[in-house]
Backbone as a ProteinNet text record, in pm:
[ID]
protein_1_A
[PRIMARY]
XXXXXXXXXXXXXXXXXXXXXXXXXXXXXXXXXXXXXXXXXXXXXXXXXXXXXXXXXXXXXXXXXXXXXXXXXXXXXXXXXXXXXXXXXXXXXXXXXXXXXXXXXXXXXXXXXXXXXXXXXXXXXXXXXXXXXXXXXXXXXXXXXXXXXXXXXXXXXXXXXXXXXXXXXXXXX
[TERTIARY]
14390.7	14427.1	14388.9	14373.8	14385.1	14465.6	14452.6	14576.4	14510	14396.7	14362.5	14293.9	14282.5	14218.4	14181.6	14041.1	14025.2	13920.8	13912.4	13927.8	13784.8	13704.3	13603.2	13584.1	13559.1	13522.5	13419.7	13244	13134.8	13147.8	13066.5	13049.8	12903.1	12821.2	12696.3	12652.6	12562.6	12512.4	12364.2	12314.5	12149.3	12109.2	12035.4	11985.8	11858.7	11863.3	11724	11683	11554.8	11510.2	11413.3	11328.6	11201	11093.5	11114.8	11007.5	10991.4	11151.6	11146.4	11213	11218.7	11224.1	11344.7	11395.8	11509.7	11382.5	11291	11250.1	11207.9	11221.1	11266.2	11336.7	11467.4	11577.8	11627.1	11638.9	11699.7	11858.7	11876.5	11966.1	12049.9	12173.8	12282.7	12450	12491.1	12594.5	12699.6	12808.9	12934.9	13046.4	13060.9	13152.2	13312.7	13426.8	13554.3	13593.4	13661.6	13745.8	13854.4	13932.3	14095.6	14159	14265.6	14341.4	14337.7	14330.1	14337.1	14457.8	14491.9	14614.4	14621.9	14775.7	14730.1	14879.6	14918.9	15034	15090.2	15186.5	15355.8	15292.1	15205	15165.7	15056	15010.9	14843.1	14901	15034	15130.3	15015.9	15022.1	14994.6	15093.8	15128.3	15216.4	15226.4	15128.2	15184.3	15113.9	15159.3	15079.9	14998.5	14856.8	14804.2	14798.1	14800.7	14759.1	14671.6	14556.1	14521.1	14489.1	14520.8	14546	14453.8	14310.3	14251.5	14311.6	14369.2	14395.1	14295.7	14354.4	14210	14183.2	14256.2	14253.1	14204	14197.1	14154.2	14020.7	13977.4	13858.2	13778.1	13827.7	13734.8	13744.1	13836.1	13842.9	13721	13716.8	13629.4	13488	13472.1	13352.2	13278.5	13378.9	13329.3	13302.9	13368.9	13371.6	13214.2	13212.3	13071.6	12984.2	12971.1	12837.6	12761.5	12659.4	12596.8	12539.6	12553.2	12525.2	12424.9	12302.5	12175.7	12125.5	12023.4	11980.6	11888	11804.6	11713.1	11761.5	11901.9	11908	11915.7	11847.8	11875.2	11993.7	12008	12136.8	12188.4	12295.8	12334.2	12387.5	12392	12388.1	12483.1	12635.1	12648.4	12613.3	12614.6	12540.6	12637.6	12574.5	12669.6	12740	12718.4	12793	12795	12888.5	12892.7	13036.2	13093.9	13195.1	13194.4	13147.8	13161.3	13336.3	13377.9	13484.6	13464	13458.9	13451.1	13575.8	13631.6	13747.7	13656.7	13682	13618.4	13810.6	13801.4	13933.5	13882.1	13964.7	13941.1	14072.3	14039	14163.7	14224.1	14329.5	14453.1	14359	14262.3	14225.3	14128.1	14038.9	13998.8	14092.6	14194.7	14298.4	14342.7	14358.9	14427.4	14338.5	14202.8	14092.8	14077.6	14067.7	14069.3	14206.6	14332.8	14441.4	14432.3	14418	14384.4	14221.3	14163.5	14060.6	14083.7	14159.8	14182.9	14186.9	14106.8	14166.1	14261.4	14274.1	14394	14465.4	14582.6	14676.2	14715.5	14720.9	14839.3	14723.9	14806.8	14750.2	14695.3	14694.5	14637.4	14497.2	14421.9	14323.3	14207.6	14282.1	14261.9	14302.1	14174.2	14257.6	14258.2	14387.2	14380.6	14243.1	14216	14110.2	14168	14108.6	14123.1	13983.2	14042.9	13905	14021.3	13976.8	13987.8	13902.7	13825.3	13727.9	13790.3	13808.4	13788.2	13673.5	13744.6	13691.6	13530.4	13583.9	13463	13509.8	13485.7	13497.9	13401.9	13537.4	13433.1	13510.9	13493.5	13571.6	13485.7	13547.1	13461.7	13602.1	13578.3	13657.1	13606.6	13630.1	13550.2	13608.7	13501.2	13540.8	13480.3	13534.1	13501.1	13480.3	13409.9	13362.2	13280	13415.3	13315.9	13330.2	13234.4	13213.9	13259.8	13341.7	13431.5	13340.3	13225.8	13193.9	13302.2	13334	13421.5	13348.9	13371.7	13347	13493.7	13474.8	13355.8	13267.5	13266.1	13224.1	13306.2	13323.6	13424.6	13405.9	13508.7	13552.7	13504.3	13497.3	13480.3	13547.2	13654	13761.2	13696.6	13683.9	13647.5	13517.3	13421.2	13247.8	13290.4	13359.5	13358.1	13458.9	13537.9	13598.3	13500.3	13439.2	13298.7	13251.2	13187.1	13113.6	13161.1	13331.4	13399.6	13498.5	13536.9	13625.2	13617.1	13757.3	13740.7	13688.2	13654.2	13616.1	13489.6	13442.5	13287.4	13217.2	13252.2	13190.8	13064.8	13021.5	12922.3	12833.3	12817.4	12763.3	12639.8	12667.6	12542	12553.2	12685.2	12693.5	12693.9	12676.6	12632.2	12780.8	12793.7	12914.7	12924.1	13045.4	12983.2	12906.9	12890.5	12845.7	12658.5	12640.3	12486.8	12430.8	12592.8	12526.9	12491	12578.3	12589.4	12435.7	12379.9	12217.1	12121.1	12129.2	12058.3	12117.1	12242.3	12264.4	12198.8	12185.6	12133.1	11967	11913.6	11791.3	11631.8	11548.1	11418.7	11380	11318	11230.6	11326.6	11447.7	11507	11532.8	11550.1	11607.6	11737.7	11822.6	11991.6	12087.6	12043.8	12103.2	12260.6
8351.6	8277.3	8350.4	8461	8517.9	8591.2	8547.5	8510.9	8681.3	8692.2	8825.4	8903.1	9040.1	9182.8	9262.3	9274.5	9414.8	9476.2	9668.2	9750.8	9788.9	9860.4	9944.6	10088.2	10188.2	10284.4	10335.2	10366.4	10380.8	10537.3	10623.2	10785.2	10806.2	10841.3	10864.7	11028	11015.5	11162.4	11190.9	11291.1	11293.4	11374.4	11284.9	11434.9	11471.2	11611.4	11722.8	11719	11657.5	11694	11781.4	11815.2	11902.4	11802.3	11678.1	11614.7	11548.3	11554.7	11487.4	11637	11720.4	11800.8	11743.3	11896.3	11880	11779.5	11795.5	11692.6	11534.7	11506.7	11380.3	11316	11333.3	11345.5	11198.7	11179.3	11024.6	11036.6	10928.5	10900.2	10778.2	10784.3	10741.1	10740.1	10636.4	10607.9	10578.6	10583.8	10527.3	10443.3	10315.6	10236	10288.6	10297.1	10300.9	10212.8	10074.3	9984	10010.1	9979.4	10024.4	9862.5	9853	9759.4	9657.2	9521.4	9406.9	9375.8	9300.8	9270.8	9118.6	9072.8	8983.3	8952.9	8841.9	8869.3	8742.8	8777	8658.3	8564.1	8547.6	8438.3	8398.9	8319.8	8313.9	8349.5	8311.9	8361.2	8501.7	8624.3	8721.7	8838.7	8895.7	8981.3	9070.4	9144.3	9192.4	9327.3	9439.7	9526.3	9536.8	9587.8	9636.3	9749.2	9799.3	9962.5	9986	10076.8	10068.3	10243.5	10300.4	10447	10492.9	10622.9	10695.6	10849.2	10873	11041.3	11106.7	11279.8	11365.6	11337	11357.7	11375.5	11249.1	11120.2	11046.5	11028.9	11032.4	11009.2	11134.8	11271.5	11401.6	11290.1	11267.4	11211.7	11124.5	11000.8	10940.6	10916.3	11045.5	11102.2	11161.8	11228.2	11337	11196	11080	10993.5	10942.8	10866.5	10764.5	10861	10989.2	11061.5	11102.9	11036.2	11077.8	11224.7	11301.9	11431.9	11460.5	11410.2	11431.1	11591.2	11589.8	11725.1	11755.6	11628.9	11621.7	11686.8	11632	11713.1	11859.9	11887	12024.9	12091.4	11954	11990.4	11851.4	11852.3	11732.4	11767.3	11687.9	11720.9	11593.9	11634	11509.6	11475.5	11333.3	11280.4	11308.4	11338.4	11350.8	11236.6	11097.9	10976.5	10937.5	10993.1	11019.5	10892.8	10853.9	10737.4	10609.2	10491.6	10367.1	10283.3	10209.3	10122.5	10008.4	9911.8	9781.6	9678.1	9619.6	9514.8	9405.9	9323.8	9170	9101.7	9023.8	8922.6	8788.1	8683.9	8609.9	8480.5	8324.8	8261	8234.4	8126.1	8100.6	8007.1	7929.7	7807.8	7976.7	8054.5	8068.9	8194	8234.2	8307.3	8192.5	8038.4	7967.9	7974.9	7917.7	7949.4	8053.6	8115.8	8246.7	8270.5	8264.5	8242.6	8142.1	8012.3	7889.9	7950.5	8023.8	8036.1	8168.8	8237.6	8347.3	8309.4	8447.8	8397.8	8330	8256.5	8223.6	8331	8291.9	8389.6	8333.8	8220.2	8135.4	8059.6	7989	7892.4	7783.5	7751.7	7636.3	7693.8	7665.6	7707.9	7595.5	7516.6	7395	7467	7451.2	7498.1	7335.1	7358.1	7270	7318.1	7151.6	7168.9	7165.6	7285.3	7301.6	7233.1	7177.2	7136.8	7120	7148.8	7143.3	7018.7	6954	6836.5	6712.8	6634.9	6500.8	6425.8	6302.7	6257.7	6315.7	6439.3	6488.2	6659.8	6729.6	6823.9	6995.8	7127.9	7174.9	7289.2	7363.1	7489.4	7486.1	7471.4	7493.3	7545.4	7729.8	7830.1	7926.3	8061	8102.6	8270.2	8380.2	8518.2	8604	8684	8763	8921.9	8954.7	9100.2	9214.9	9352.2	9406.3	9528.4	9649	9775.6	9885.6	9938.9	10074.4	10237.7	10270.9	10394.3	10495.8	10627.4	10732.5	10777.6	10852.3	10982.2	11059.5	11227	11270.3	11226.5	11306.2	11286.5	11336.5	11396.4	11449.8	11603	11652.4	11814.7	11894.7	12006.5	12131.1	12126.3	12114.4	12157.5	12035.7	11880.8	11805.4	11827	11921.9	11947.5	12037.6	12156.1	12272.1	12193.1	12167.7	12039	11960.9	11909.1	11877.4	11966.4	12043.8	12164.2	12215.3	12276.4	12398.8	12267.9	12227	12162.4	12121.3	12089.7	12099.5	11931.6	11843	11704.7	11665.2	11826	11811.1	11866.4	12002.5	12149.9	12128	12045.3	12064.5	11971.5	11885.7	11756.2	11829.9	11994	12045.5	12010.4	11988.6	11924.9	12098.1	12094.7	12245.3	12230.6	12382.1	12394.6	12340.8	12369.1	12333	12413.6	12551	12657.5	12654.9	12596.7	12506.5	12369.9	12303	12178	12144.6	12247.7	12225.1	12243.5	12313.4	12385.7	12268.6	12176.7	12110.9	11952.7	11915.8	11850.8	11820	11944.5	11961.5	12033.7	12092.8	12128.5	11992.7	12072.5	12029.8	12007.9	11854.1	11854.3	11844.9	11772.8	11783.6	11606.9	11557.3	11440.8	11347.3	11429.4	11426.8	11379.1	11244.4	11161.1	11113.4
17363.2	17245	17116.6	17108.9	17008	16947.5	16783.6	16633.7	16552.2	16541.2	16435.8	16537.5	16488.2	16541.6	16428.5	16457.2	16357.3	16431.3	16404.9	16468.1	16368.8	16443.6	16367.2	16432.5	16356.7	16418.8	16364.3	16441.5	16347.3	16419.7	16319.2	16364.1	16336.5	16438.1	16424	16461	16379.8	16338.8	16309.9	16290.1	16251.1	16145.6	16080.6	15922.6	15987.3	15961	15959	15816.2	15765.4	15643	15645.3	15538.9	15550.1	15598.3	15612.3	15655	15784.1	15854.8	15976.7	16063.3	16178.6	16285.1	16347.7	16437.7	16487.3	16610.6	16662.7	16734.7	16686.3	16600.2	16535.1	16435	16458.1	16340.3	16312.1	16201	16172.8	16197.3	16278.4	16350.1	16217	16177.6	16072	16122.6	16062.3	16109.4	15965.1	16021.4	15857.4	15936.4	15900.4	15955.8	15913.7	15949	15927.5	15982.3	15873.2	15936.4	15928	15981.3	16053.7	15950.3	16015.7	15902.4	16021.3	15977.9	16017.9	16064.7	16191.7	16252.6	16291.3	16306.1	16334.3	16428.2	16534	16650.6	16565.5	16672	16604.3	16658.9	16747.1	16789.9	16959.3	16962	17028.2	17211.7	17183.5	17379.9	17439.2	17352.4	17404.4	17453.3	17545.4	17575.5	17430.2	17330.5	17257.9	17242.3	17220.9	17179.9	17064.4	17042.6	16907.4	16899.8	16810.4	16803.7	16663.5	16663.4	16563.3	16570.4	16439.6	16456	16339	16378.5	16285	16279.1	16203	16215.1	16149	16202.2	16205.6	16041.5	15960.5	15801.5	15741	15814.1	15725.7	15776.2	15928.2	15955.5	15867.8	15906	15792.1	15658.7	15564.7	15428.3	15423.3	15487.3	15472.9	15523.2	15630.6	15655.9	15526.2	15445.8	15348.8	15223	15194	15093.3	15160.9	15250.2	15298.5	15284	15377.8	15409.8	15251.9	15244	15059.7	15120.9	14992.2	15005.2	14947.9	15034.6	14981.1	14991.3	14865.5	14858.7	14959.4	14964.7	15058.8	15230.3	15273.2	15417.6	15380.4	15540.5	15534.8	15656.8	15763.2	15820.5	15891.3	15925.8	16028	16147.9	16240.6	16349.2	16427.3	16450.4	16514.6	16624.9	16670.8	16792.2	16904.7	17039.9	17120.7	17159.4	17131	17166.7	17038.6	16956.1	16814.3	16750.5	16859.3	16822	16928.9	16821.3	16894.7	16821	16878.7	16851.1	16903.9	16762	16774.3	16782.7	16872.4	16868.6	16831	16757.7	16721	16691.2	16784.5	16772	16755.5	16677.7	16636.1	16660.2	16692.2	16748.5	16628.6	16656.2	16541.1	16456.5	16483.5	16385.4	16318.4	16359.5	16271.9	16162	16198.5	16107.5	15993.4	16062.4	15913.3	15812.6	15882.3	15808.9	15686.4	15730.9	15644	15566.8	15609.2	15491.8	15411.4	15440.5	15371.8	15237.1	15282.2	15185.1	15136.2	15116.6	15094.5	14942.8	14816.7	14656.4	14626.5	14540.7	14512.7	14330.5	14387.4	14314.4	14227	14194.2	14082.3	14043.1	13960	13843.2	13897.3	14023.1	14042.3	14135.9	14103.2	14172.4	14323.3	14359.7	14438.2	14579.9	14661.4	14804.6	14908.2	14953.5	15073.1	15154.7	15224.9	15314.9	15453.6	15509.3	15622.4	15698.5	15849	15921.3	16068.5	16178.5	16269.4	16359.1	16326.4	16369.1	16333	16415.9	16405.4	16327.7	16249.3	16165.8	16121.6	16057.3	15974.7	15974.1	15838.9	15803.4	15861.4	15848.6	15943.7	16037.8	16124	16214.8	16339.8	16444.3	16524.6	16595	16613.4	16643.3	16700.8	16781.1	16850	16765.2	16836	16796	16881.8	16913.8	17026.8	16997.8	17015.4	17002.8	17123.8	17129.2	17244.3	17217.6	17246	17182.6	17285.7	17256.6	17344.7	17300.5	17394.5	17348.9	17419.8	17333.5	17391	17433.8	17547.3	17643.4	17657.4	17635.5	17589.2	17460.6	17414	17283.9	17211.5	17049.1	16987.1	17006.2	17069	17056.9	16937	16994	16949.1	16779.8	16794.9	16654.5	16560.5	16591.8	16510.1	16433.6	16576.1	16467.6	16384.7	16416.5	16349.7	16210.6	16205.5	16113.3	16003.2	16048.6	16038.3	15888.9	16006.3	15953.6	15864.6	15848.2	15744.4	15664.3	15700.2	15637.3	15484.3	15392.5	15256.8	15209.1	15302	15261.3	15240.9	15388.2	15462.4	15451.1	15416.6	15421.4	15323.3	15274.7	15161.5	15226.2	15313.5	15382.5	15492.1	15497.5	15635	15784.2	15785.8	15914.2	16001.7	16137	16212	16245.9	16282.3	16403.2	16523.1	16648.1	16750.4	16830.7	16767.5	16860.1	16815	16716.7	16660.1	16728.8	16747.6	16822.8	16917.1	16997.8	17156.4	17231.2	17133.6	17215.5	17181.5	17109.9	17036.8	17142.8	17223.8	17257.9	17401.8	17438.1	17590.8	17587.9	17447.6	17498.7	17501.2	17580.3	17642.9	17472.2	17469.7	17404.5	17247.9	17245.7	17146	17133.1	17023.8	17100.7	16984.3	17044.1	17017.6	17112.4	17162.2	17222.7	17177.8
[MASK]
+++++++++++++++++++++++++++++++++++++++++++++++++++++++++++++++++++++++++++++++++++++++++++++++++++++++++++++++++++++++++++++++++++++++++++++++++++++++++++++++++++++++++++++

């Protein structure tokens, strides 16, 4: 019975400062929400698709990641992309159109309530987290790393990360 979908994609990574070691690196993340969807209707049978390309995930890697002076490198994580589906049913989509700003001159919203005699939503939402395997390829760190969005952010190559993913005594989970 679910009316809305929206899509998250978080990218996690680690700063090396002068004060914390590649053996204890702060572990950071940047949410990318995808665009909100919603079906012709609660039946089902429908496809979603929700699409990040390489250029906008680099774009807005390079916009979120603050480019502190303080790092001295980053390091992406090897389970470096989670994806969040959170769907939501039809009462709580009216919900949310029904309260959405209003646009015109009248500024009065109908009340929405789904409850019997007495005001109120009682609607459900569902949320479950898709980690990728592998992790992101070679071309995306080095991307990362050289690229004209990123290149200033310290992120390593992959031929930097890879030793740091698998060695003793590192901890780049």
């Amino acid at each position: 019975n679910a009316r809305i979908f929206e899509t998250n994609v978080r990218f996690y990574y680690y700063e090396i400062t002068s004060t914390n070691t590649t053996t204890d690196p702060t572990k950071k993340y940047i949410d990318i929400k995808l665009a909100t969807q919603t079906t012709l209707s609660i039946l089902g049978n429908e496809n979603m698709e929700a699409l990040l390309t390489g250029g906008t995930f680099l774009t807005t890697v390079g916009n979120k990641v603050p480019n502190n002076t303080d790092v001295l490198k980053r390091v992406v994580a090897h389970a470096s992309i989670e994806v969040t589906i959170s769907v939501g049913s039809d009462d709580l989509y009216t919900y949310m159109q029904v309260n959405q700003p209003s646009t015109g001159i009248v500024s009065e919203r109908p009340v929405f309530s789904n409850i019997s005699n007495g005001l109120g939503l009682f609607t459900s939402k569902y949320e479950t987290i898709l980690p990728t395997k592998p992790p992101v390829g070679n071309k995306t760190i080095d991307s990362l790393a050289h690229g004209q969005f990123t290149k200033n952010l310290k992120f390593l190559d992959h031929i930097q990360t890879e030793p740091l993913w698998s060695a003793s005594g590192f901890n780049f989970p």
